[in-house]
N, C-alpha and C positions, 0 to 999 in steps of 0.2 A: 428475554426468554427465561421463564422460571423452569423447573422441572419439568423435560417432555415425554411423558412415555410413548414405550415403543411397543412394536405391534402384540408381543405378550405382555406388556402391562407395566414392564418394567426398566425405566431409562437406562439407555446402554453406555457405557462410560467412553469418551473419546480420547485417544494420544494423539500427541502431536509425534509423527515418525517421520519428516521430511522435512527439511529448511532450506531456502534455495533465496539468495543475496547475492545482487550486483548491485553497484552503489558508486557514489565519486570517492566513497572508501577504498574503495577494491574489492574483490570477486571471492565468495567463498566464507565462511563460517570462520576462519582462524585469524584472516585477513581484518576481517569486522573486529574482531572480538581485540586483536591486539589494537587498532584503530582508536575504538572507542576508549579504550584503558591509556593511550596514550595522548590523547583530548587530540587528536589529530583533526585538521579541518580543510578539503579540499573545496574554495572559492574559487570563482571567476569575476574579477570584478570590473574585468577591461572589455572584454570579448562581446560584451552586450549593454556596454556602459548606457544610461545612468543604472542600468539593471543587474543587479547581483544572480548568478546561478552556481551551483554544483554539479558540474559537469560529469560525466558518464565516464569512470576509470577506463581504461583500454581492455577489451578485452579481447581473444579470438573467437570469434563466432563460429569457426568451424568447428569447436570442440564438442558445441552442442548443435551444430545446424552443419551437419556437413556437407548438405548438397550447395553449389554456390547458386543454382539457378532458383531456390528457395529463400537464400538472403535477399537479389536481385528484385522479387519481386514483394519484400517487405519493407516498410519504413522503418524510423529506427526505434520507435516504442515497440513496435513489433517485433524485433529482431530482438530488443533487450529483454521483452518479458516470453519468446519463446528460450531464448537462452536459459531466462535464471529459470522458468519451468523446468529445464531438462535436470539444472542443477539440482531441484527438486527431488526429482523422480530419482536421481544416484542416490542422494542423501539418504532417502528412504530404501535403497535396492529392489527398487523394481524396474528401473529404467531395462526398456528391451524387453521386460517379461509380457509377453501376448496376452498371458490367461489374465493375468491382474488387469492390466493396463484396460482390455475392452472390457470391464466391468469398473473401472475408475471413472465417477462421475466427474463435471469438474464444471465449478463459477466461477468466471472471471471479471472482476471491477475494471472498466472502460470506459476510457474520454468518450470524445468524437472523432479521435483519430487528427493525421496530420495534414494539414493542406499542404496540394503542389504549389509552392510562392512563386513556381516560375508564371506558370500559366496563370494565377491571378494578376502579378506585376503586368505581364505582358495584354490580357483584357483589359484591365485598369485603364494603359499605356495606349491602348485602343480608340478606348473611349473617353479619354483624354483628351485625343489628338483629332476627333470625328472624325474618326477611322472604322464607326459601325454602324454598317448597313442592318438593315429589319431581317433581323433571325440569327442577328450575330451570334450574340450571347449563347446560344442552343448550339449554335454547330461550334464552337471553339471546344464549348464542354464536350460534346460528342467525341469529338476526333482528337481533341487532345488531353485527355484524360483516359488513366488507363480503366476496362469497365470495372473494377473494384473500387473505382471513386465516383461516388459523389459528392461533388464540392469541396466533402474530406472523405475520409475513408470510413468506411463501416466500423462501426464497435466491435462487431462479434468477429471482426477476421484473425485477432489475435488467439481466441481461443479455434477458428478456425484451422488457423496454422501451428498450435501445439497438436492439434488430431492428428495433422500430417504428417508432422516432423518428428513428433515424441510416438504416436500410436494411442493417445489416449482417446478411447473410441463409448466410454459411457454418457451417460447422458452429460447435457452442455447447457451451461447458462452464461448470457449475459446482461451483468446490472450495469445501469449509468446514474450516475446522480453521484460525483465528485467523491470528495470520503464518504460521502454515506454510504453511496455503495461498496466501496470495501467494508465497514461494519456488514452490512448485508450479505454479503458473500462469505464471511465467518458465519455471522448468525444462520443463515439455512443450511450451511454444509453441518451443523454441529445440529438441528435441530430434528435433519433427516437421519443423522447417522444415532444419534438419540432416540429414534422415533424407530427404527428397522428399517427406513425405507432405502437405506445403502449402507455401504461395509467401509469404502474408502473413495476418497476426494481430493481432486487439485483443486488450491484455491489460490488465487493472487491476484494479482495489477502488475503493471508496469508504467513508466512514464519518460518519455527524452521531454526534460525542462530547457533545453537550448534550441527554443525554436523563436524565432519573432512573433509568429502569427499568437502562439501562447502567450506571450508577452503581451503584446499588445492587448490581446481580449481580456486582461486580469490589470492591465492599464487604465481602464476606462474606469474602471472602481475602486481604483487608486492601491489596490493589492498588493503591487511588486515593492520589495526592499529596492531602494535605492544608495546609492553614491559609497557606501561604507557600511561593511557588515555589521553587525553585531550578534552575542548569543538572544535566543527568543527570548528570555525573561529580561533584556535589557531595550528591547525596542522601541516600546514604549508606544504601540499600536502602529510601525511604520511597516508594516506588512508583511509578508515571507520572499523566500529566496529562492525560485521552484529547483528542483532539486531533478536528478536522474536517475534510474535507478528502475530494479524489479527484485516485489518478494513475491516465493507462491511457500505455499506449504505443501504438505499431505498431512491430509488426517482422515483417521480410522477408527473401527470401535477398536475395542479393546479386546475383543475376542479372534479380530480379523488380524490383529497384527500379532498378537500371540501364535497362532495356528502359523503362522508363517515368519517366526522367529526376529520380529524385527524390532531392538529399541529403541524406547520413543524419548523422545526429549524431554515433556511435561505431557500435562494432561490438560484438554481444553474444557472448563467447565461452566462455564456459563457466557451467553454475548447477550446482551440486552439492547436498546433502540431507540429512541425516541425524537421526536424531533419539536424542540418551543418554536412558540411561533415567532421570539424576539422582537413583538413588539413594544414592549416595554423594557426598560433596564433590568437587570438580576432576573431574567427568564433563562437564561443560559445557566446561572448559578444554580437555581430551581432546580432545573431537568435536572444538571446533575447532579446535585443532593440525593434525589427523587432515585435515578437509575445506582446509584450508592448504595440505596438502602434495598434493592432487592438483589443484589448481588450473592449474597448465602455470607456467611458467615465466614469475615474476615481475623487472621491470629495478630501474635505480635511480631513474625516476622515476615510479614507485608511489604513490598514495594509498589511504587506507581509509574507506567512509562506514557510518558502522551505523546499527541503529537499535534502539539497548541501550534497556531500559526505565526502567532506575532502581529493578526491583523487586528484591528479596532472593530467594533470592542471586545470580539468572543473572548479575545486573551485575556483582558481584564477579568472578565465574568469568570473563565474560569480558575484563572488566578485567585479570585474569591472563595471557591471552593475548595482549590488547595491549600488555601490559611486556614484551614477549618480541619487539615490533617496533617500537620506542621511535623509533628513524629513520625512520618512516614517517607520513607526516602523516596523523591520524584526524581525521573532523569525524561529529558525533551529531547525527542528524536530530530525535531526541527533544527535543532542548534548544526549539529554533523552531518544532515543527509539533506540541508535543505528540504522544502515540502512538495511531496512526489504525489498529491492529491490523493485518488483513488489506491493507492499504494498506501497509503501513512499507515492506515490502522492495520492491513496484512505485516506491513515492518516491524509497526508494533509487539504485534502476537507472535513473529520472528523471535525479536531480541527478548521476548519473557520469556522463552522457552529455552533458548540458547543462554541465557541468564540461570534459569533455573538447574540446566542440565549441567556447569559447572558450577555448579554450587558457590555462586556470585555477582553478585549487582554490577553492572559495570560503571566504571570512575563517575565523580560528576566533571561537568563539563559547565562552569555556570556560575564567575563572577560576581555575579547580584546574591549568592548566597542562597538562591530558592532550592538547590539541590545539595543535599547534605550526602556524609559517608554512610558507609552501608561496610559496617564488619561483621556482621553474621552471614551466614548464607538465606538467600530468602526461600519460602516455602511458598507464599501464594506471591502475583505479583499480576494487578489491575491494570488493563491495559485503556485510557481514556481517548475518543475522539471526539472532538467541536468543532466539527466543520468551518471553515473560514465563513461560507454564507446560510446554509442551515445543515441540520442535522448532529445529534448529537448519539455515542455509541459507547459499551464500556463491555470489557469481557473477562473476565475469569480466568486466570493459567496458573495451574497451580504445578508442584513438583511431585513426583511419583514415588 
């Protein structure tokens, strides 16, 4: 997305005024921020063996969900990303304001949702055992599935369930298509607040990585890290660690969060998109050369956060293109938070902004040597994603 004008003519500048993190870090903004600076690493490497995850810190869900009959009837990707939503909405000081909140638009990047394992074990276990009669299959799903499921749960109930629970009652989107769709969900909240066609936006994902049914579906394509961790620049293409966790933001133009007195973090300036089609080697390198070069104009003190996956061969390819900006300090979201798919690149554009707002890169985390120090404060700081199987995104967050 290059320069959007809005509806007088002229692109409206957006800030980032909300930040909202749950993680196998821990919960909240100071939590993270000390985390990262102390290379802290929260693995599971027994609990799903041969499968590596980063399990979902504790948190109390009542703090932002306080009815219980509301947690009761969500899973837990849903309980984690209506949580870090509300965290959101404090960060920014709106949380509970009526006037704002039903004029708050909001996209939200979505799986498929979680399957019941019970009720599939037990059909399985069924028909196994020719234990099924003609029409089986139809009435188990009927009556034992609650009606929010099919097969898995809907996409859109999570943004369904911040309407509820938070009040955010503007317009409502939801993308699917793994990380791409979190680029996506950055890129149209920044293009319409750009454009006049809104003042302010929730945008996020969430993801629980400790499920089998995830595992196994990311198994078949040989995806998941196995047996012993490692940081993502050491992998060596053995795949990712799926990770738990929820970011959302808030962003705003810049005149809407002025009028109502609120600091922003940085400023979101550009998200771009594209997707190679990888059929050939160095397509991945390409694209993102390509989406590099309309970014606007990068200083000298630049950063870069990705959120490469460690799978074969995206990381390679884009490993490529980070030897081509060797002076420029990278730090891999992958390595600490395991990879939360549709999350990765809203985490991203988190940690740039929460990066830029204390005037500080955080530590590297990265043995192989691909992430270097950072003793200046940065001023812009590129935030990269390369989807594990397509899609490639990169955005703009610069300091105020």
């Amino acid at each position: 997305m290059a320069e959007v004008p809005s509806l007088s003519g002229t692109p409206r500048e957006a800030w980032i005024t909300g930040i909202g993190l749950a993680s196998s870090l821990g919960e909240g903004l100071d939590a993270h921020w000390d985390a990262l600076n102390a290379g802290r690493i929260n693995v599971d490497e027994a609990g799903f063996a041969p499968y590596l995850v980063h399990p979902m810190t504790k948190v109390s869900f009542d703090a932002q969900i306080p009815k219980k009959g509301d947690q009761r009837q969500m899973e837990a990707w849903q309980r984690i990303g209506t949580y870090t939503a509300g965290l959101a909405l404090d960060s920014a000081g709106i949380k509970g304001n009526t006037d704002i909140l039903s004029r708050t638009d909001m996209i939200v990047a979505a799986g498929g949702g979680e399957r019941d394992l019970a009720v599939d074990s037990a059909i399985l276990n069924d028909f196994a055992q020719g234990n099924a009669a003609p029409g089986f299959l139809n009435e188990r799903l009927m009556n034992d599935l609650r009606p929010t499921l099919f097969l898995a749960q809907l996409s859109n109930l999570l943004a369904g369930n911040i309407a509820i629970v938070h009040g955010v009652t503007g317009s409502s989107r939801t993308f699917m298509g793994e990380e791409a769709a979190g680029v996506d969900a950055t890129r149209i909240a920044l293009a319409r607040i750009a454009a006049g066609q809104s003042d302010i936006a929730l945008i996020g994902a969430a993801q629980n990585g400790e499920r089998k049914d995830l595992l196994m579906l990311y198994e078949f394509s040989d995806f998941n890290l196995k047996d012993k961790f490692a940081p993502v620049w050491q992998r060596e293409g053995r795949g990712f660690a799926l990770g738990s966790g929820g970011a959302f933001l808030v962003i705003e133009s810049k005149e809407h969060a002025q009028a109502r007195g609120a600091k922003p973090y940085a400023k979101l300036s550009n998200v771009i998109a594209d997707h190679a089609p990888r059929k050939n080697a160095g397509s991945v390198t390409a694209t993102l050369d390509a989406l590099w070069s309309r970014l606007g104009p990068l200083g000298a003190d630049s950063a870069i956060i990705t959120g490469a996956t460690g799978a074969a061969p995206v990381t390679a390819e884009e490993r490529a293109f980070l030897d081509k900006h060797r002076d420029i300090p990278v730090r891999a979201t992958g390595t600490a938070f395991g990879h939360v798919m549709e999350a990765q690149f809203p985490l991203g554009i988190a940690l740039a902004a929460l990066s830029l707002s204390r005037g500080a890169l955080f530590a590297p985390n990265d043995p192989a040597g691909v992430e270097i120090e950072m003793t200046k404060p940065p001023s812009q700081i590129v935030v990269v994603g390369a989807g594990h199987w397509r899609g490639e995104g990169m955005a703009l967050v610069e300091a105020i």
